[in-house]
C-alpha positions as CSV (number, residue, x, y, z in Angstrom):
1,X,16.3,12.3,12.0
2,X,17.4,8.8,11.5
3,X,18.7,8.7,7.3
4,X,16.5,6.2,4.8
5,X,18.2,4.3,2.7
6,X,16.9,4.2,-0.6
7,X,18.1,1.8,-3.6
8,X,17.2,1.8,-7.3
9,X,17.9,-1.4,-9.3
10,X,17.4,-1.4,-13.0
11,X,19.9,-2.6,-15.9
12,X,18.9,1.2,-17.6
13,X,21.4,3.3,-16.4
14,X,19.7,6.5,-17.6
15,X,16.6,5.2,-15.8
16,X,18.6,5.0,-12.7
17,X,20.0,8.3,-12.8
18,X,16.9,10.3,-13.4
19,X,15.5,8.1,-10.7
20,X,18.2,8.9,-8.4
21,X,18.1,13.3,-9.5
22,X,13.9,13.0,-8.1
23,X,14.1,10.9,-5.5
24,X,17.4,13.0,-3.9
25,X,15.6,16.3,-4.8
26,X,12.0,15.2,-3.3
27,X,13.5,13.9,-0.1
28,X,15.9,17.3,0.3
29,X,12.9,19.7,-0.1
30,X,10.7,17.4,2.2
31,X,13.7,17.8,4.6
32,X,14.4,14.3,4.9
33,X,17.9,12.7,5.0
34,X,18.5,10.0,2.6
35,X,20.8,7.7,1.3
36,X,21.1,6.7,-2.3
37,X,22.0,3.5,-3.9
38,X,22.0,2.0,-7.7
39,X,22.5,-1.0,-9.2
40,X,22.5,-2.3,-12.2
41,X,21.5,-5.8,-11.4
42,X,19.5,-8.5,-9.1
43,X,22.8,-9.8,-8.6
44,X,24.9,-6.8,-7.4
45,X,22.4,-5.9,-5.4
46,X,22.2,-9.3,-3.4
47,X,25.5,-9.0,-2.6
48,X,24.8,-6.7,-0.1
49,X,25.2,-8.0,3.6
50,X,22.1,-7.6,5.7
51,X,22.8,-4.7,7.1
52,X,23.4,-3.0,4.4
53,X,20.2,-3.9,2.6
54,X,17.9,-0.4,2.2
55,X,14.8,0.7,3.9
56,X,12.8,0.8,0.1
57,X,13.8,0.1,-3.3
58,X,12.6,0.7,-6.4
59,X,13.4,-2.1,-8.3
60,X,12.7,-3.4,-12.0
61,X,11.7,-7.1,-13.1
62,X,12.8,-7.9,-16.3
63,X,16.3,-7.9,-15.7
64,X,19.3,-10.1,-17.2
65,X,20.3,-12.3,-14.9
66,X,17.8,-12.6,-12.1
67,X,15.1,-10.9,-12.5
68,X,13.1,-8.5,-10.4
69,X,11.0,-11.6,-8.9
70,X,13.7,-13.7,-8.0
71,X,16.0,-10.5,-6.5
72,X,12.8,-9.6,-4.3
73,X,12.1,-13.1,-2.7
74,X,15.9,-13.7,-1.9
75,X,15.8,-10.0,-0.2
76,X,12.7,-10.7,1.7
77,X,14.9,-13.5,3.4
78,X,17.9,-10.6,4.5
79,X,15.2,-7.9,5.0
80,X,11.4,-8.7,5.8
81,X,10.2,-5.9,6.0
82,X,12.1,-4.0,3.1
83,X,9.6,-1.5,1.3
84,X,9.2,-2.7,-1.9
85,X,8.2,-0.9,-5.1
86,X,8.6,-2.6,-8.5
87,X,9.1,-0.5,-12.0
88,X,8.4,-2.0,-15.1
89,X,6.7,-1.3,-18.7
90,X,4.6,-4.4,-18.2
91,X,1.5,-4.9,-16.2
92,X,1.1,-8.6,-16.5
93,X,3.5,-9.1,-13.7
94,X,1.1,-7.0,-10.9
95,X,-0.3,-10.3,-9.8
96,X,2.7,-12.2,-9.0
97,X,3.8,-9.2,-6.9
98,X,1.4,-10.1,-4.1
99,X,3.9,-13.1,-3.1
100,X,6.7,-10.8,-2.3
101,X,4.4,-8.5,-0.3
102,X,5.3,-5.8,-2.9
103,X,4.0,-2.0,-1.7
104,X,3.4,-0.6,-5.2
105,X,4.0,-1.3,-9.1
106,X,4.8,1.5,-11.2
107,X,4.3,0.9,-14.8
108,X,6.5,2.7,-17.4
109,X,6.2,5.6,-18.4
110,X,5.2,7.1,-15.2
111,X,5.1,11.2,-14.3
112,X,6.4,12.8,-11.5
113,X,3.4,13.0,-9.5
114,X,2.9,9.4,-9.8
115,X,6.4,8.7,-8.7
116,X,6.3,11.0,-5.8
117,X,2.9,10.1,-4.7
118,X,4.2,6.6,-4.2
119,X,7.5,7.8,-2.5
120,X,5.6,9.6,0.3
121,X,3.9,6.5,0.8
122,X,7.2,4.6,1.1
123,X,8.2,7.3,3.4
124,X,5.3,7.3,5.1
125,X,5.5,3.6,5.9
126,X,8.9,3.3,6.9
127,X,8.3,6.2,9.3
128,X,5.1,3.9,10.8
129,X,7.4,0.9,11.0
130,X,10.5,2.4,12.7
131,X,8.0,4.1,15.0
132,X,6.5,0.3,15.6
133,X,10.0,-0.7,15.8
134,X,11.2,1.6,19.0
135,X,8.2,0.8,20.8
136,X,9.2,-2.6,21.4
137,X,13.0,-2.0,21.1
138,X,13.2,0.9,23.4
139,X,17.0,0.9,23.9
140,X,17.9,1.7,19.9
141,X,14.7,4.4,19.6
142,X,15.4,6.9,16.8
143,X,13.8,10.3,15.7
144,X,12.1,10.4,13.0
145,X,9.5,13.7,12.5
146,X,7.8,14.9,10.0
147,X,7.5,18.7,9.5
148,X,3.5,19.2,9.4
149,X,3.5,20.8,6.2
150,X,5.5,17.7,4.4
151,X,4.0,15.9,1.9
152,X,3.9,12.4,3.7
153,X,1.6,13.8,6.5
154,X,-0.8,15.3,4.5
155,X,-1.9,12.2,2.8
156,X,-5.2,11.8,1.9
157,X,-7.7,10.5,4.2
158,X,-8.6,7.5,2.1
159,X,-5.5,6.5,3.4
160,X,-5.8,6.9,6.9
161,X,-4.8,4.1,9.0
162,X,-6.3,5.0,12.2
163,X,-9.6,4.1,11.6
164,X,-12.2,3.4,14.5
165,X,-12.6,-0.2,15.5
166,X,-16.6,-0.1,15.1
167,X,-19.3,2.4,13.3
168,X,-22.5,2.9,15.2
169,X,-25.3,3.1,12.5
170,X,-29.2,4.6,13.3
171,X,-32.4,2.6,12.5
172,X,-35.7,3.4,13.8
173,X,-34.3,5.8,16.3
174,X,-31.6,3.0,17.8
175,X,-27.7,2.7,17.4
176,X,-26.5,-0.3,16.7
177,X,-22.7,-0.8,16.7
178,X,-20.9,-2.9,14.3
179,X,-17.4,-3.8,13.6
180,X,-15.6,-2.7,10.9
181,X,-13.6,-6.2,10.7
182,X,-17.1,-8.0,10.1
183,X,-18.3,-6.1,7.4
184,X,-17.5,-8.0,4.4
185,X,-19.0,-5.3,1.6
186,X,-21.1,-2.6,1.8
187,X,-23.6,-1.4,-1.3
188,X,-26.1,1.6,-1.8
189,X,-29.5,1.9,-3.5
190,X,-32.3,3.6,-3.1
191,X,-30.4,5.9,-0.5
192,X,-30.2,3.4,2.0
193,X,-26.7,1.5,2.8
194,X,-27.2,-2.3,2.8
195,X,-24.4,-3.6,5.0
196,X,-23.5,-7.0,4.3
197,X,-21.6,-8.2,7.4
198,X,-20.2,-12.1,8.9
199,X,-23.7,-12.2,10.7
200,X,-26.2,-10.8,8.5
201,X,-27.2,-7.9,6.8
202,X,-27.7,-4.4,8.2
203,X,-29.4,-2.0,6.1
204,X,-29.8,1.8,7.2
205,X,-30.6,5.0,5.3
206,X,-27.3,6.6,4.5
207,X,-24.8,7.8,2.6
208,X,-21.7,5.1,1.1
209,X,-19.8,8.0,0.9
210,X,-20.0,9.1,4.5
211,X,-19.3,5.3,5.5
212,X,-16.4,5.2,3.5
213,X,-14.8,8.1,5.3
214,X,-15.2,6.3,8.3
215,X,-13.4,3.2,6.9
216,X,-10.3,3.7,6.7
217,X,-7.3,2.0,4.2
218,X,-8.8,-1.5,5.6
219,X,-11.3,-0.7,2.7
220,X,-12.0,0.1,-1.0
221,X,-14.8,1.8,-2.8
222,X,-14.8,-0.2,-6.0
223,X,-17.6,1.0,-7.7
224,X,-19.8,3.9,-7.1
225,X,-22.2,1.5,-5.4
226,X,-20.1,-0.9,-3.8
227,X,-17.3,-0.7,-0.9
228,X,-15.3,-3.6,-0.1
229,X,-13.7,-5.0,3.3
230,X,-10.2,-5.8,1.6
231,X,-9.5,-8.8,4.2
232,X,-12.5,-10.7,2.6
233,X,-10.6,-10.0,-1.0
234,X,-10.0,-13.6,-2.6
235,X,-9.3,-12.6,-6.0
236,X,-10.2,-10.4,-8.4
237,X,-9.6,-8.5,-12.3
238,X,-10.2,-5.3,-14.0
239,X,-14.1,-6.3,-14.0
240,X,-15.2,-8.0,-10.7
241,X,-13.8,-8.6,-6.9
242,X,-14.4,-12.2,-5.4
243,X,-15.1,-11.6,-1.7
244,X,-15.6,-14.6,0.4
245,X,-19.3,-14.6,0.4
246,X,-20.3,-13.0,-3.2
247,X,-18.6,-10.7,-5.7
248,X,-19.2,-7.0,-6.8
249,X,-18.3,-5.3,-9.6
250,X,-14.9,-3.3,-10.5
251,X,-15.1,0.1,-12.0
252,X,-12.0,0.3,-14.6
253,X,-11.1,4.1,-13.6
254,X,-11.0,2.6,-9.7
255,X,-8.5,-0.7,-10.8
256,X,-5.3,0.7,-10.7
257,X,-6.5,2.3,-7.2
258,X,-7.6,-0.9,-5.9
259,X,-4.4,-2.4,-6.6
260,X,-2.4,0.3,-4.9
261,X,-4.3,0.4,-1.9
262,X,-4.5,-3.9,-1.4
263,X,-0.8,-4.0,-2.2
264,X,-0.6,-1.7,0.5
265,X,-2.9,-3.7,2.6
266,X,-1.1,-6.8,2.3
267,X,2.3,-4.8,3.1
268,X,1.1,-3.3,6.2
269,X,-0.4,-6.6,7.3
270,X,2.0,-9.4,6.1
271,X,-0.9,-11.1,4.7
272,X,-2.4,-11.7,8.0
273,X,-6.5,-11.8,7.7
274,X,-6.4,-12.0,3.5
275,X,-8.6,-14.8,2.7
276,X,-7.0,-16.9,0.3
């Protein structure tokens, strides 16, 4: 099992030690080997040689010196595909975390099942990317298995990444198939899903529920009524999500989840297919 590195930055030492105690005691019972770093600055902790920089890192923003913003585009440069995973007490920051490709934002105070939630994801990741990573660099292949019962494999399935390339949907007795990657948004009324897709609309009687079990992390259920394509994302707030052809409404108890999941999204993608 090949050992992750994991780094915590912050300029709160007691932060970083009771980061450091959870982190060490989650990874031990998951039966994964880690490494564990601190630091109490941006600086320090760009002092690193590449090599040396670690596989995620939990790292704060308002910092003395550089701050968390400045420390995660200058380690983009040594690392580009370092997992990234900012902790702060402010929110207002969640927005200019999409430029570093940022995989989460944990907002203090946070609980443990927050914090490990998130680290399975990290783990999760890194294990999908040094998987990616053997496959076209046979010659330095590593193991890296999961134990079935471990947390990071039974993720939910909202986050399932191996969703199907197209749906086939029933109308009047006929199957039509659509691809997922032209459905822009998808809304329900009257029990009937209205599709609303690059070359029309497709409506269908059905459930938005079922459909988004088919989707896979590539989308987001926004609203009760409303699931959206997150490549067609342009912007959005607490209220409303600007897709490329319209906008639908944002429930507030689904925000923090939509933010989550398209942080994730632009990770996983490097921003490729995000409208902008």
């Amino acid at each position: 099992m090949k050992t992750v590195k994991i780094a915590i930055c912050d300029d709160e030492t007691a932060l970083r030690e009771t980061l450091r105690r959870k982190i060490e005691k989650h990874c031990q019972n998951a039966g994964i080997t880690c490494q564990i770093f601190d630091f109490d600055s941006g600086e320090s902790l760009l002092a690193l040689p590449a090599e040396s920089v670690p596989d995620i890192l939990f790292l704060d923003i308002q910092m003395p010196g550089k701050d968390g913003m400045q420390t995660a585009k200058e380690l983009r440069g040594k690392k580009r595909d370092i997992i990234l995973i900012f902790v702060t007490a402010l929110s207002e920051y969640v927005y200019e975390a999409f430029d570093v490709n940022a995989f989460h934002y944990l907002v203090k105070p946070f609980d443990d099942e927050k914090l490990y939630e998130v680290l399975d994801n990290a783990l999760r990741q890194y294990a999908e990317q040094t998987e990616k990573s053997d496959l076209q660099h046979p010659t330095k292949r590593t193991t890296f298995r999961h134990n079935p019962a471990d947390p990071i494999t039974n993720a939910n399935s909202k986050n399932n990444l191996t969703a199907p390339h197209v749906i086939l949907v029933k109308r009047g007795g006929l199957s039509t198939k659509v691809l997922l990657s032209d459905i822009i948004y998808a809304e329900v009324f009257n029990r009937k899903v209205l599709l609303h897709t690059v070359n029309g609309d497709i409506e269908y009687y059905g459930k938005l529920t079922e459909l988004s079990e088919q989707t896979g992390a590539d989308f987001y259920r926004t609203h009760r009524a409303y699931l959206v394509n997150l490549k067609y994302v342009e912007k959005y707030n607490a209220d409303t999500v600007w897709l490329e052809t319209d906008t639908v409404p944002m429930s507030k108890k689904q925000f923090a989840g939509f933010v989550r999941q398209y942080m994730q999204y632009i990770s996983r993608t490097n921003g490729r297919g995000v409208c902008r």
